[in-house]
N, C-alpha and C positions, 0 to 999 in steps of 0.2 A: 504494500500500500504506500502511497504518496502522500505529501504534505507540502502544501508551500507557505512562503513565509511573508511579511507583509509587505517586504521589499520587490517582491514582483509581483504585486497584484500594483502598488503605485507606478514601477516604472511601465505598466502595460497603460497608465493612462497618461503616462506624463514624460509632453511631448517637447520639453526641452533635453532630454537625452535621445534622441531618436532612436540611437545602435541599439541600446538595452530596450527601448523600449517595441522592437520589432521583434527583438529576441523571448521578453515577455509576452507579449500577443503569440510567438509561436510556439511557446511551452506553453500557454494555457491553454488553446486548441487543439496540443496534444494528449494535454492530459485530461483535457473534457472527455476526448474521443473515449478515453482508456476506459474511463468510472470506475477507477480503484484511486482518486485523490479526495483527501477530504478536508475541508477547513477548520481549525483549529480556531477555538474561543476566540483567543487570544488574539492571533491575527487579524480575526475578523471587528472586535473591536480597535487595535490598532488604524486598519484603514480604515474605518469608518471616521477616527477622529483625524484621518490624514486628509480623509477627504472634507472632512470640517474647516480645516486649514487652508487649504487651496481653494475654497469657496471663499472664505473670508479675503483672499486678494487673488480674487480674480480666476485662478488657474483652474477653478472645475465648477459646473453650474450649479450652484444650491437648490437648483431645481429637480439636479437630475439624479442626488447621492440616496433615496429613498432607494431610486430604482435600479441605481446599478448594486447596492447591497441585498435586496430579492434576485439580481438577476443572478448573482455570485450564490447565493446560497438557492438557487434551484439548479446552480452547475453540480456542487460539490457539497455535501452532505457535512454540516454543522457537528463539528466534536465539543462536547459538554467538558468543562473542569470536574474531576469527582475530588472528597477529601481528601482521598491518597495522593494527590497529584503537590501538595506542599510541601510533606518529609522528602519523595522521590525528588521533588525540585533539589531541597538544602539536600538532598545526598550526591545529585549530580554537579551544583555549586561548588561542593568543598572536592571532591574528586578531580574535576574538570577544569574548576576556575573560572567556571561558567558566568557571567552577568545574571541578576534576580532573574531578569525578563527572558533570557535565552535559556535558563535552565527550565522553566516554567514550558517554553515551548518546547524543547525535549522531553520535558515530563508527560507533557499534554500527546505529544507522537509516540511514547514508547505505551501511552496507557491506551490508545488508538489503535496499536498493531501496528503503525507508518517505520517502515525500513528506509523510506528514500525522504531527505527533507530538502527541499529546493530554495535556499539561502545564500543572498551574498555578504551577509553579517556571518557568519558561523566559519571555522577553517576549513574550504573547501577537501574535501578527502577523508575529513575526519568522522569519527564511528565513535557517537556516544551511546555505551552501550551497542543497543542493536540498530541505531538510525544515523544512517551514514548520510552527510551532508554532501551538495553538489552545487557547486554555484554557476547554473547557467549564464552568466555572464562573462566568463573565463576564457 
């Protein structure tokens, strides 16, 4: 199973990096095709408030961040936070070295089943645990 991260769901809309952001549009049409990716809480709140920002000056319509957050979550199926998901965080923090918010999202992947995480924050290559990060923009 897949995961992506909130870093390519922004550069799929933001069109002042064009490279990455063609490269975004064509991992996410890949992995629509696939239906084994799924989004993660956390991400999904992330852009939401990214795209809160880019409305506030200009760069995304405040009209249209309802609809692209339904369109996104009738791609790729919403992963819930559980309790366990806060020890496993601080166990992959002190382990890893992880940041609060990156280990939260590997917690949130490994409690999902997700083996492949698609981030250009995280050390591409790397296998925490069982979820090996790939930074399609590389």
């Amino acid at each position: 199973m897949n995961a992506i991260d909130t870093n390519v769901l922004v550069y799929a809309i933001d069109s002042h990096q064009p490279s990455k952001q063609a490269k975004a549009r064509d991992l996410l049409t890949r992995l629509s095709a696939a239906s084994t990716t799924v989004l993660p809480w956390q991400v999904a709140c992330e852009y939401m408030s990214c795209l809160r920002r880019f409305a506030a000056t200009g760069r995304f319509p405040a009209a249209d961040i309802e609809a692209d957050i339904l369109d996104l979550l009738d791609v790729f199926p919403l992963v819930l936070p559980t309790e366990s998901m806060i020890p496993r965080s601080l166990s992959l923090m002190s382990r890893y070295s992880l940041s609060h918010w990156d280990s939260l999202l590997i917690a949130g992947c490994l409690e999902a089943g997700v083996d492949t995480l698609y981030s250009e924050d995280l050390d591409a290559g790397m296998t925490y645990d069982t979820v090996s990060v790939i930074n399609p923009f590389s």
